[in-house]
C-alpha positions in Angstrom: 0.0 0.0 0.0 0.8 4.0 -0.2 1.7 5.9 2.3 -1.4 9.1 2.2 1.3 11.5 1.7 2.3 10.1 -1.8 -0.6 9.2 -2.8 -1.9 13.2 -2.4 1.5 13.8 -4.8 0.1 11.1 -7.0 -3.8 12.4 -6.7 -2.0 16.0 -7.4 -0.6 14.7 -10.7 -3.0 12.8 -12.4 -5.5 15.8 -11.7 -2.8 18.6 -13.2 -2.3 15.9 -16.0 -5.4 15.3 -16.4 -6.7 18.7 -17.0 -4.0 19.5 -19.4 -4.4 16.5 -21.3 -0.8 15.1 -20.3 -0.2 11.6 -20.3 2.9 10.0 -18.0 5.3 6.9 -18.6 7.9 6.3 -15.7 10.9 4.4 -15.8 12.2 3.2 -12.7 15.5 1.2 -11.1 15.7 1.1 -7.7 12.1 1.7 -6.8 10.9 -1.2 -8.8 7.4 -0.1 -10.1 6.8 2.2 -7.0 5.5 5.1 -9.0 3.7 3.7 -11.3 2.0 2.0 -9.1 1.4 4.6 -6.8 0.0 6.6 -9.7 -2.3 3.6 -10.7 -3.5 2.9 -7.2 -5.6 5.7 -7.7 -8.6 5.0 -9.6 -8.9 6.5 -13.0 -5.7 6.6 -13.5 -5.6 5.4 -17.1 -6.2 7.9 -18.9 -2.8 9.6 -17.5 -0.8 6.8 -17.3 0.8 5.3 -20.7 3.3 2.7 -19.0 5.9 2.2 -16.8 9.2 0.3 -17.3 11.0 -1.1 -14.9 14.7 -1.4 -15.6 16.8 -2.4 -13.2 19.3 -4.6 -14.8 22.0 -2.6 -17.4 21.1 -4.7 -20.2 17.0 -3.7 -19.8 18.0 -0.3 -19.2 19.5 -0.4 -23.0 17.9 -3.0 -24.7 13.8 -1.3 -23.2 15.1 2.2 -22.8 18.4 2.7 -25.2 20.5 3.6 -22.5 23.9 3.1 -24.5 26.8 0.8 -23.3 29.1 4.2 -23.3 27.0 6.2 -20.4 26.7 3.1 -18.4 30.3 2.4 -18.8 31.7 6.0 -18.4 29.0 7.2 -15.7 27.4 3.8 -14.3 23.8 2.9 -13.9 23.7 5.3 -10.9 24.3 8.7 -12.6 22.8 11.9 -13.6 23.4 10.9 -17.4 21.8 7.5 -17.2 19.0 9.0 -15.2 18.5 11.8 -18.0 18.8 8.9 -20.6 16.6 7.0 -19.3 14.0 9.5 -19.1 14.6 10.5 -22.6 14.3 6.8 -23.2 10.6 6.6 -21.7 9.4 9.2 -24.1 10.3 7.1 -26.9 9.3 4.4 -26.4 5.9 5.4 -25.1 2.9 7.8 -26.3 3.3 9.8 -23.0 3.8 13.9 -23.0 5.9 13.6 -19.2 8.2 11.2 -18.2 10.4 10.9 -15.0 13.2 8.1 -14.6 14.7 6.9 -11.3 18.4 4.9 -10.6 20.3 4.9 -7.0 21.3 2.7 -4.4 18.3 1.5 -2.2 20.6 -0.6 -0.1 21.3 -1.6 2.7 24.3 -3.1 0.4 25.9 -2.3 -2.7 27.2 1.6 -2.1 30.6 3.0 -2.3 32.7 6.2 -1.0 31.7 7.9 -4.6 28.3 6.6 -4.5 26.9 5.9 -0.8 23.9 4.2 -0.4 21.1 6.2 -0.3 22.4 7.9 -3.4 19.4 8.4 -5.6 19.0 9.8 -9.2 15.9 12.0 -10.8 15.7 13.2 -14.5 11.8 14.5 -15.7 11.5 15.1 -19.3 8.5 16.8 -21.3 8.1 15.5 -24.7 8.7 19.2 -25.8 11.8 19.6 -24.8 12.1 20.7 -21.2 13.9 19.1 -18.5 14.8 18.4 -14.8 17.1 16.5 -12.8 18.0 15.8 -9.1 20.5 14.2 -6.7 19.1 13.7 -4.0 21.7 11.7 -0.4 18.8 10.3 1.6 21.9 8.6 3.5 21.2 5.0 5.0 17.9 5.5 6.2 16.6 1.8 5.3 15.8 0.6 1.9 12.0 1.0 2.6 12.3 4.7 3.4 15.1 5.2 0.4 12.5 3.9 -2.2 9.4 5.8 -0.8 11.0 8.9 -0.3 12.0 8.9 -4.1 8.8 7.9 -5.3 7.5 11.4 -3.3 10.4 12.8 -4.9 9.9 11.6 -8.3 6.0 12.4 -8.4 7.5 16.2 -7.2 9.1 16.3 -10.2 6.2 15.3 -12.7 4.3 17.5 -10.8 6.7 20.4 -11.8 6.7 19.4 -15.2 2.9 19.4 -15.3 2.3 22.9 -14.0 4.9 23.8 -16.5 2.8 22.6 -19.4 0.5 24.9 -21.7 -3.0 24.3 -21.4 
């Protein structure tokens, strides 16, 4: 279940997208599916939501999303570039107007001095061109509380990209 805080981010979005005719695809690493399916938790949702892809292997995030080999290898999965790729990616390969992609390190394992866990990745990307991006150090808070709080963080950023959009 959702906690009630993100699911009033989620009910936020698919209203502002809704009125403006937006339609949403996410694309999501370490929160698994966690913002699509807060977004479709909320009845209605479908006619906002175009899909979701969940990509947290390398090889999905180039072969469903056309991340390229070079970013992964020169930046690594957890980077600003693969996050802004992978957002870029979504709009491709999807009908939706907004997009937001997500790649960190949930934990409790698998961080580094360079990249700590609780290191977590945002890029937000309007079919039109504009764009947004976040680092965000939520520091080792639990892998629970790591995923939620960038699924609130993620649906921030759609939200911003929403209110952005021309009616």
């Amino acid at each position: 279940m959702i906690e009630e805080g993100v699911r009033r981010i989620a009910r936020r979005v698919l209203d502002l997208c809704r009125a403006r005719g937006l339609r949403v695809a996410t694309a999501e690493s370490c929160t698994g599916g966690l913002v699509a399916a807060a977004l479709t938790e909320i009845a209605g949702s479908s006619d906002v939501v175009d899909c979701g892809f969940v990509t947290y292997s390398n090889e999905a995030k180039q072969k469903l999303l056309g991340v390229t080999a070079a970013t992964l290898t020169r930046y690594g999965a957890v980077s600003r570039e693969t996050a802004a790729a992978m957002a870029k990616g979504a709009l491709e390969n999807s009908k939706a107007d907004l997009a937001v992609a997500i790649t960190g390190i949930a934990g409790p394992g698998g961080g580094s001095a360079r990249k700590p866990v609780g290191l977590v990745y945002f890029a937000a990307a309007a079919r039109e061109g504009r764009r947004l991006a976040r680092r965000r150090r939520f520091g080792k808070i639990g892998r629970s509380r790591v995923r939620l709080r960038s699924v609130a963080e993620a649906l921030a950023l759609l939200e911003m990209l929403a209110e952005q959009a021309s009616d």
